[in-house]
C-alpha positions in Angstrom: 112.3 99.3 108.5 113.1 96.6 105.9 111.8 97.0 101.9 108.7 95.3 101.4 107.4 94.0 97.9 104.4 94.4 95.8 103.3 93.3 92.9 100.2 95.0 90.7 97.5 93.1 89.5 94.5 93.7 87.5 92.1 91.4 89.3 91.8 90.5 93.0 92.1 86.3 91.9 95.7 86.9 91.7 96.2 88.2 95.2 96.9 84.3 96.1 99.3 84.3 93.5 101.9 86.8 94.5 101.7 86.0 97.7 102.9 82.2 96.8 105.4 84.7 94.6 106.7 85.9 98.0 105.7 88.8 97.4 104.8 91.5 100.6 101.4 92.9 99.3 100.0 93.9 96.2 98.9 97.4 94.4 95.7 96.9 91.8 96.0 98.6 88.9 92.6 100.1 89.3 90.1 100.7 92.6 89.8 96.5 92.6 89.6 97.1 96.3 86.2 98.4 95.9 84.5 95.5 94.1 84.4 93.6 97.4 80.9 93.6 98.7 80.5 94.0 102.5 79.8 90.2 102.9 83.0 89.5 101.1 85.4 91.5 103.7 86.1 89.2 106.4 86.6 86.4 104.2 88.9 88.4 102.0 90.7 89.6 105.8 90.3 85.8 106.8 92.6 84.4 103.9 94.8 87.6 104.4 95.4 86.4 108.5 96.2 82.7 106.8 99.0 84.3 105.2 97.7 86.2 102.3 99.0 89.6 101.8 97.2 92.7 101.9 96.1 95.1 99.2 98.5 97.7 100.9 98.5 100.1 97.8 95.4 101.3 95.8 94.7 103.6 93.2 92.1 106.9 94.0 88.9 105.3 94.0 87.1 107.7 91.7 85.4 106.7 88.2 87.6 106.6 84.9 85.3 109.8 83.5 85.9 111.8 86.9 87.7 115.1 86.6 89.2 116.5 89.6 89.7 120.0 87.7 87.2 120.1 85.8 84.6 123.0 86.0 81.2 121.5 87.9 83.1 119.0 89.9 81.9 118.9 93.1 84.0 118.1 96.1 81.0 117.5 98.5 79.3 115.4 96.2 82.5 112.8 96.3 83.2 113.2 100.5 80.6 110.6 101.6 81.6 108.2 98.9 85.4 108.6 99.5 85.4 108.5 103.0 83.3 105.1 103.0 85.3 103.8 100.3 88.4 104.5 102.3 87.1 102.5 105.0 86.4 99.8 103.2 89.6 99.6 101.3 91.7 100.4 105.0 89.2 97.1 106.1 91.3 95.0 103.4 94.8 96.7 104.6 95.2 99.5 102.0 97.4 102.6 103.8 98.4 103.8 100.4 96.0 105.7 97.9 98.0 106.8 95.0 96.7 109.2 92.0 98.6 108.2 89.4 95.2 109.1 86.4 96.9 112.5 84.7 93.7 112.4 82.6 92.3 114.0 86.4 94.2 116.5 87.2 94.0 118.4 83.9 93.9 122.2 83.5 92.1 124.0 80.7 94.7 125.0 78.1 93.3 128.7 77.8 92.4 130.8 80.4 93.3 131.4 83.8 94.5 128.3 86.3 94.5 129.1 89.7 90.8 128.5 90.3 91.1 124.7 89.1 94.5 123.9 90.9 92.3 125.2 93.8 89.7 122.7 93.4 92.2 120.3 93.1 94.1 121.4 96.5 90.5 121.5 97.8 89.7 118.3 97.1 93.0 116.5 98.4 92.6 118.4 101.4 89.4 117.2 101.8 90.7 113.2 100.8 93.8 113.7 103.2 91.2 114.4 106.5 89.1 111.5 105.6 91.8 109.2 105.1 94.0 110.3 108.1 91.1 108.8 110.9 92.3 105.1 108.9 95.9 105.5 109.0 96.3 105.8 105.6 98.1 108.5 103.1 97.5 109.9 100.0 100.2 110.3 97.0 100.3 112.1 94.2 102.3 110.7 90.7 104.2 113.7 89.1 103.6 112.9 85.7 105.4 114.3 82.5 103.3 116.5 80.0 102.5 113.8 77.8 100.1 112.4 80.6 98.9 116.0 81.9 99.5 119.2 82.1 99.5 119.8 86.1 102.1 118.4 88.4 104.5 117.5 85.8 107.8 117.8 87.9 108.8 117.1 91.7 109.6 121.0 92.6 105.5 121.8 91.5 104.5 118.3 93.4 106.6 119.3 96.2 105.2 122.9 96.3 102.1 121.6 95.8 102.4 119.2 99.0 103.5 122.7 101.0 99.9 124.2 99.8 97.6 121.4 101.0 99.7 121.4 104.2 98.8 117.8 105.7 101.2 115.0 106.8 99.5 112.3 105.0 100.0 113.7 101.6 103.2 112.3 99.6 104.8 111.7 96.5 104.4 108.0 94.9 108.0 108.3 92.2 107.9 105.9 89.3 111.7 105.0 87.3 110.0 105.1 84.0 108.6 108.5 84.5 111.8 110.5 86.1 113.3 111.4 82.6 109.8 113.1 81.5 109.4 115.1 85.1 113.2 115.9 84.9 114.4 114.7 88.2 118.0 113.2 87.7 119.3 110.8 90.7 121.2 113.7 92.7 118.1 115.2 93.4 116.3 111.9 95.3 117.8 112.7 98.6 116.5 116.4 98.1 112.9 114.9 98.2 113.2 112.0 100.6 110.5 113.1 102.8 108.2 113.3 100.6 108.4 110.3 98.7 105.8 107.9 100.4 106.3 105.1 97.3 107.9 103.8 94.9 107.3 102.0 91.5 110.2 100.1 89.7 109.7 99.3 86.3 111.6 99.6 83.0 111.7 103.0 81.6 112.9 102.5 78.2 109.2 101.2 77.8 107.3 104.2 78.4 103.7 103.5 76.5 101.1 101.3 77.8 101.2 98.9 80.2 104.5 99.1 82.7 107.0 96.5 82.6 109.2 94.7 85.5 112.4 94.7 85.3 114.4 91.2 84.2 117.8 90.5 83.4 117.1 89.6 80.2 116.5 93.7 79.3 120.1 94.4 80.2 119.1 98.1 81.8 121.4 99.1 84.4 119.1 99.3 87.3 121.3 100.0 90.0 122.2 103.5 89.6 118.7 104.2 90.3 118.6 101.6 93.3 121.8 103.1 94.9 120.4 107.1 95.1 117.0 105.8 96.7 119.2 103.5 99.1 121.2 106.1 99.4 118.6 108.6 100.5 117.7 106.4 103.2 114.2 105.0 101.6 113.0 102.3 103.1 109.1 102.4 102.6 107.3 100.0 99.5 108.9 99.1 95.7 105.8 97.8 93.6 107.0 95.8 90.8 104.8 95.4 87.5 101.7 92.7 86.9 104.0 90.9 85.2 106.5 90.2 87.7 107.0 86.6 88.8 108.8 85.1 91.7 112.0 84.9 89.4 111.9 88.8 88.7 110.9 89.8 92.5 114.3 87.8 93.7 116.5 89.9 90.5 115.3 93.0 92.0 115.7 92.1 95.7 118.9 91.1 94.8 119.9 94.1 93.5 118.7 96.2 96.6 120.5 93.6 98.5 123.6 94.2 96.7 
């Protein structure tokens, strides 16, 4: 299976956009694939049979303030509202959930641990069986320690993955965060299985808002290109919003290379 390209955006308008771009599908940067109303669904799947592009990744459809680990969250309370929201977003051809909010998955910093990593395995277990009867997979971000303090490197993803111990939980791998979860280019083939996604974007910009890559920033991008061709990926690359049709062909040219 061939590489296929997405693009992030912060509002569904710009779906139309990338796919003039030539880009595959896009990835909102937020649960955008909720704000369609039920009316709006077919038309939105209409445009997408004309030759849009389908909103193939999403982020986890839970509010900004929700807090996976957090004492008093209930699981039960969010089953019925995730499982209908993952229909809707599978209805507009999202297979990908990815949790990529750190602010989430935090632990307390005093005390003892296991019972909120619990909730947290809990809950994905939970979000993996409803999504599973729509085709699609959940994927966790390992983020570094300045974003959280849980899941902060591929080995505790990875083991984490064993624990919940469904198929359709992955790992979604980002370029700018691999310095700050310590996982060097050797080591991709080691996790091949698991990764599910992928996000390329410049990582000498690490704070706020991600960047595409371009020429113009004279990174070296194809060490990084080469391991995960090497380890035989071949799933989705999601390039930044502010990617263009000029950028998506400088990174597909350097995969093609």
């Amino acid at each position: 299976m061939a590489v296929q390209w997405g693009k992030m955006i912060a509002d569904l308008s710009q779906v139309g956009r990338a796919a003039a771009e030539g880009f595959d599908f896009v990835q909102p940067v937020r649960d955008l694939a909720v704000d369609l109303g039920e009316e709006q669904i077919p038309q939105y799947n209409a445009r997408t049979d004309e030759g849009g592009i389908p909103l193939r990744v999403c982020a986890l459809p839970l509010p900004a303030d929700a807090r996976v680990t957090q004492k008093g969250f209930n699981i039960y309370v969010w089953a019925e509202h995730l499982t209908k929201t993952a229909h809707r977003m599978a209805q507009q051809g999202c297979s990908k959930l990815v949790w990529s909010d750190g602010r989430a998955r935090v632990l307390p910093a005093e005390g003892a641990t296991a019972g909120p990593e619990e909730q947290a395995r809990q809950f994905l277990s939970m979000l993996c069986r409803a999504t599973a009867d729509f085709g699609m997979s959940v994927l966790i971000e390992p983020l570094g320690p300045r974003r959280t303090n849980f899941l902060n490197t591929m080995k505790e993803t990875g083991n984490f993955l064993a624990r919940v111990g469904v198929d359709n939980l992955l790992i979604s791998i980002s370029l700018r965060e691999l310095r700050s979860i310590g996982l060097s280019l050797s080591e991709l083939r080691r996790y091949r299985q698991q990764i599910g996604h992928v996000q390329l974007d410049n990582p000498e910009i690490y704070e706020g808002a991600r960047v595409c890559p371009d020429p113009a920033d004279r990174y070296d991008y194809k060490p990084f290109i080469r391991a995960l061709k090497d380890a035989g990926y071949s799933a989705d690359i999601t390039l930044a919003e502010d990617a263009d049709a000029d950028r998506l062909s400088y990174c597909r040219g350097l995969w093609d290379e």
